[in-house]
C-alpha positions in Angstrom: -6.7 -23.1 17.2 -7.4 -19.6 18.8 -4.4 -17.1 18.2 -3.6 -13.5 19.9 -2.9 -10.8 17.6 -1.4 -7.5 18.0 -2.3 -4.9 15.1 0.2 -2.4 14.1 -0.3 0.6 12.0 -0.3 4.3 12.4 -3.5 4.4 11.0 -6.7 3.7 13.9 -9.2 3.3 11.2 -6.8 0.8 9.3 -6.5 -1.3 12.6 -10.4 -0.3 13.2 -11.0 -1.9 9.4 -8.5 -5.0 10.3 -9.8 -6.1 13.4 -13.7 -6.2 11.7 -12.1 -8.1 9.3 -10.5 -10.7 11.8 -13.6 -10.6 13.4 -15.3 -12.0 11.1 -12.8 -14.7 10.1 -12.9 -16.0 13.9 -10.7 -17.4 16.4 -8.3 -14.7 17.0 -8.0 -12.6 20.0 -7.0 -8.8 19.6 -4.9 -8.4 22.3 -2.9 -4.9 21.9 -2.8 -2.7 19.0 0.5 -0.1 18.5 0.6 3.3 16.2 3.7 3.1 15.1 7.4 0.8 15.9 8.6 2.1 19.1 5.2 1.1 20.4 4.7 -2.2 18.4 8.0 -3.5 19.6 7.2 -3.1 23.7 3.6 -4.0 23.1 4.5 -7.2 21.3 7.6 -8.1 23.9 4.8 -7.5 26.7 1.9 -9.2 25.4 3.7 -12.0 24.1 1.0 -12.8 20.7 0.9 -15.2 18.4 0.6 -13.4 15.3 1.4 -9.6 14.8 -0.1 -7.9 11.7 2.4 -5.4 10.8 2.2 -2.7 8.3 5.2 -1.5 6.6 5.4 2.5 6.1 5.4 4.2 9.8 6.9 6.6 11.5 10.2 6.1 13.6 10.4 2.1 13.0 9.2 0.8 9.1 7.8 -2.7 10.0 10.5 -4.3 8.3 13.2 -2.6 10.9 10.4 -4.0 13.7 10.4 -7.0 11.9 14.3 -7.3 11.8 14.8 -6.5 15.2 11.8 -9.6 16.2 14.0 -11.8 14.1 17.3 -10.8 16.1 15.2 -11.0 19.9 13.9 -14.4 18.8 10.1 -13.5 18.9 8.6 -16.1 19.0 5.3 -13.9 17.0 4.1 -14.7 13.9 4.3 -11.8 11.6 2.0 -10.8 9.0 2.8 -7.9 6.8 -0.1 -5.6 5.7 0.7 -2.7 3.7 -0.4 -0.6 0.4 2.8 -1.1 -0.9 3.1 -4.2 -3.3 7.1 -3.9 -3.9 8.3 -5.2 -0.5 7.2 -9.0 -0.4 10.8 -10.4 -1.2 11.9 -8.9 2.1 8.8 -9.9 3.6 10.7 -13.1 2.9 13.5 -12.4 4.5 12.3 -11.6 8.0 10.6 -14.9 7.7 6.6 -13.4 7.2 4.1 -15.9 7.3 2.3 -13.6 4.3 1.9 -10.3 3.1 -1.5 -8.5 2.5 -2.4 -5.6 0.0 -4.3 -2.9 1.3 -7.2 -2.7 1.1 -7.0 -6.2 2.0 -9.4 -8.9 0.4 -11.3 -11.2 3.1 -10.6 -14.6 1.4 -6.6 -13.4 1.2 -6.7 -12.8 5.1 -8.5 -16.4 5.9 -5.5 -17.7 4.1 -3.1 -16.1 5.9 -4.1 -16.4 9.4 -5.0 -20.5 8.4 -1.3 -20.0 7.2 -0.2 -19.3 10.9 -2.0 -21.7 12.3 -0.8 -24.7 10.2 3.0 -23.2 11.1 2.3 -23.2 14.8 0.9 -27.1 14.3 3.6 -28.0 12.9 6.4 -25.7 14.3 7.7 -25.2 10.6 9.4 -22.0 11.6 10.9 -22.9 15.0 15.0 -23.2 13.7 14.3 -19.7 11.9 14.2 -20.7 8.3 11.2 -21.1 5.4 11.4 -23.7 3.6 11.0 -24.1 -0.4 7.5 -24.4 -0.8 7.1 -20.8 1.6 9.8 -18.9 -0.7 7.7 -20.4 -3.6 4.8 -18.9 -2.5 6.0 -15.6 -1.3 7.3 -15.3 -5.5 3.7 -16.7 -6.2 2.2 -13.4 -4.4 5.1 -11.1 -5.8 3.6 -11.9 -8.9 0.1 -11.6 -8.0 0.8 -7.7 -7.0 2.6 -6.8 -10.3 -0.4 -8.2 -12.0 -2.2 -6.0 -9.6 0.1 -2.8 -10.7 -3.5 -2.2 -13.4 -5.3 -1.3 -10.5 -5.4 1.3 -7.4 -6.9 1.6 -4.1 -8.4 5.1 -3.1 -10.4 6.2 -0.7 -13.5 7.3 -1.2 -15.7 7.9 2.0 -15.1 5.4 4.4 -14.7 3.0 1.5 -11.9 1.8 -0.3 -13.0 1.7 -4.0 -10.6 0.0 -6.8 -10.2 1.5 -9.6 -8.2 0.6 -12.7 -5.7 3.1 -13.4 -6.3 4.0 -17.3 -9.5 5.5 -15.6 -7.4 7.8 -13.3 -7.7 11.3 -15.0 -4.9 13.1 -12.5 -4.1 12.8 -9.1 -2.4 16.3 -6.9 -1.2 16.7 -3.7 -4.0 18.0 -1.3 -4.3 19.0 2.5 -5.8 15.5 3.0 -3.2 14.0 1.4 -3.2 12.6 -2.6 -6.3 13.1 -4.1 -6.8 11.2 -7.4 -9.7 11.8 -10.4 -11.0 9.1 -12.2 -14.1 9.3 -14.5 -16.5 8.0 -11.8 -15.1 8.9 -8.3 -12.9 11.1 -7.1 -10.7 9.9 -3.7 -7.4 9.9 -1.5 -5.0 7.8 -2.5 -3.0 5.8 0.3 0.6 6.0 -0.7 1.7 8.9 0.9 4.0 11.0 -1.9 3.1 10.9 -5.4 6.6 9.9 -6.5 5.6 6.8 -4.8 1.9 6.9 -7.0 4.0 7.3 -10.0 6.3 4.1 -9.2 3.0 2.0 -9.1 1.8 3.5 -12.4 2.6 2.7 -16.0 5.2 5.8 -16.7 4.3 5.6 -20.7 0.6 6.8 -19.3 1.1 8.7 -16.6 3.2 12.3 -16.8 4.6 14.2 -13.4 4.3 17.5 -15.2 4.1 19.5 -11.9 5.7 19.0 -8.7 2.2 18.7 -7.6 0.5 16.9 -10.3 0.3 13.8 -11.7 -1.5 13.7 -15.0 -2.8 10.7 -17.5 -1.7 11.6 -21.1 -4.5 10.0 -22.5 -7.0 12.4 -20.5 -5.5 15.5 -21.9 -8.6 17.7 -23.4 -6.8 20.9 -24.7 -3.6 21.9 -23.8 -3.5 25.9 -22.9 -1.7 28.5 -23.8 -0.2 30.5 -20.4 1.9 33.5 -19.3 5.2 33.1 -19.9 5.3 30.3 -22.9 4.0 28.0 -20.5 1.0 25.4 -20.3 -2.2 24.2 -18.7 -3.5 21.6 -19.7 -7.5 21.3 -19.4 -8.5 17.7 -17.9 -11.2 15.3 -19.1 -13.2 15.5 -15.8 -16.5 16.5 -15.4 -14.7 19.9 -13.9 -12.5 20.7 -16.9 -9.8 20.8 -14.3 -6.7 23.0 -15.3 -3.4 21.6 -14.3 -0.3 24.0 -14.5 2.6 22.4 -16.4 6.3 23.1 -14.6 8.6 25.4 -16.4 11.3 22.6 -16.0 8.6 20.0 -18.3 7.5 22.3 -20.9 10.0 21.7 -22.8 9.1 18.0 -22.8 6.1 18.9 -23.8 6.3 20.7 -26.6 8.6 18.0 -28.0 6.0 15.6 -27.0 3.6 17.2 -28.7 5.7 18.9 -31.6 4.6 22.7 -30.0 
């Protein structure tokens, strides 16, 4: 069964990277792209697909609101969520979703999902609005898949997408570019877009926001530094020896931390 798919994300080279990958699964038709919700929502009530791939963080419209408001106009797309955040996929639920994909997403994963639509176009197991059992079931069964995934992280590196596992992550800082995070290997972006939201994804016994701007793992900590003002730097275990400036508001956690 051929399908037509609209890609939505505010990212070209994430739709650029999507549509190779859909390429080489077969079979599907890209048949309008959008940057952000305003624009997915017309492109998808004008084009009519069968399966949108949606990513969730955008601006104006997240792809759950696009979602939502699909769900209310009785759309009669497919929707496929595909996002680097890996806490949504009970809501993914809720708007019906035939799956949800983590960035950066895994060929075989993606086969599954778009054989997915196709079996519920077959058999038309979505047409009075509900998902039965066996879908919430496996929606709970990919909810834990990510969480077992929470030991690993996706950056940037080039025009690759490298995983890393996260003890190996030395810091990560905000940067012009965006997050930029240090492991012992590579040194990359990061595609979540704040590093409060970095910090959710990490293990908080490991990982320390000891600046507004940096994110540091304790267990990468050369020598702690002695500044102006009673305050800290604390020397990193990078090739670089990378100072990072501790916050006046967390020094005081870390001298108890470290009995200062």
């Amino acid at each position: 069964m051929s399908l037509r798919a609209v890609l939505v994300d505010d990212e070209q080279l994430a739709r650029d990277e999507l549509g190779y990958l859909l390429g080489q699964v077969g079979g599907i038709e890209i048949i309008g792209q959008a940057g952000n919700g305003v624009e997915a929502l017309s492109t998808i009530d004008r084009l009519q697909p069968d399966v949108v791939f949606l990513d969730v963080q955008m601006p104006g419209l997240t792809g759950f609101e696009v979602a939502r408001r699909l769900v209310a106009n009785r759309a009669d797309a497919h929707i496929i969520f595909v996002t680097a955040y890996d806490q949504h996929a009970i809501e993914a639920f809720e708007v019906n979703a035939v799956d949800y994909l983590l960035k950066p997403v895994e060929p075989g994963r993606l086969e599954m999902a778009v054989d997915r639509v196709r079996r519920r176009i077959a058999t038309d197991r979505a047409a009075d609005g509900t998902v039965r059992n066996a879908e919430l079931e496996k929606i709970i069964e990919l909810v834990a898949e990510r969480q077992s995934r929470r030991e690993r992280l996706a950056i940037k590196v080039g025009e690759r997408f490298l995983l890393v596992q996260a003890e190996d992550i030395i810091y990560a800082s905000l940067a012009d570019e965006g997050i930029s995070v240090v492991t012992s290997q590579h040194a990359g972006t990061s595609s979540y877009r704040t590093l409060d939201e970095l910090h959710e994804r990490l293990d908080p016994k490991m990982f320390w926001r000891v600046h507004r701007s940096h994110l540091v793992n304790i267990n990468k900590i050369k020598e702690i530094v002695p500044w102006f003002s009673r305050n800290y730097l604390l020397r990193m275990k990078d090739e670089k020896s990378t100072e990072i400036p501790v916050s006046r508001t967390q020094t005081r956690r870390l001298r108890e931390y470290l009995k200062l």
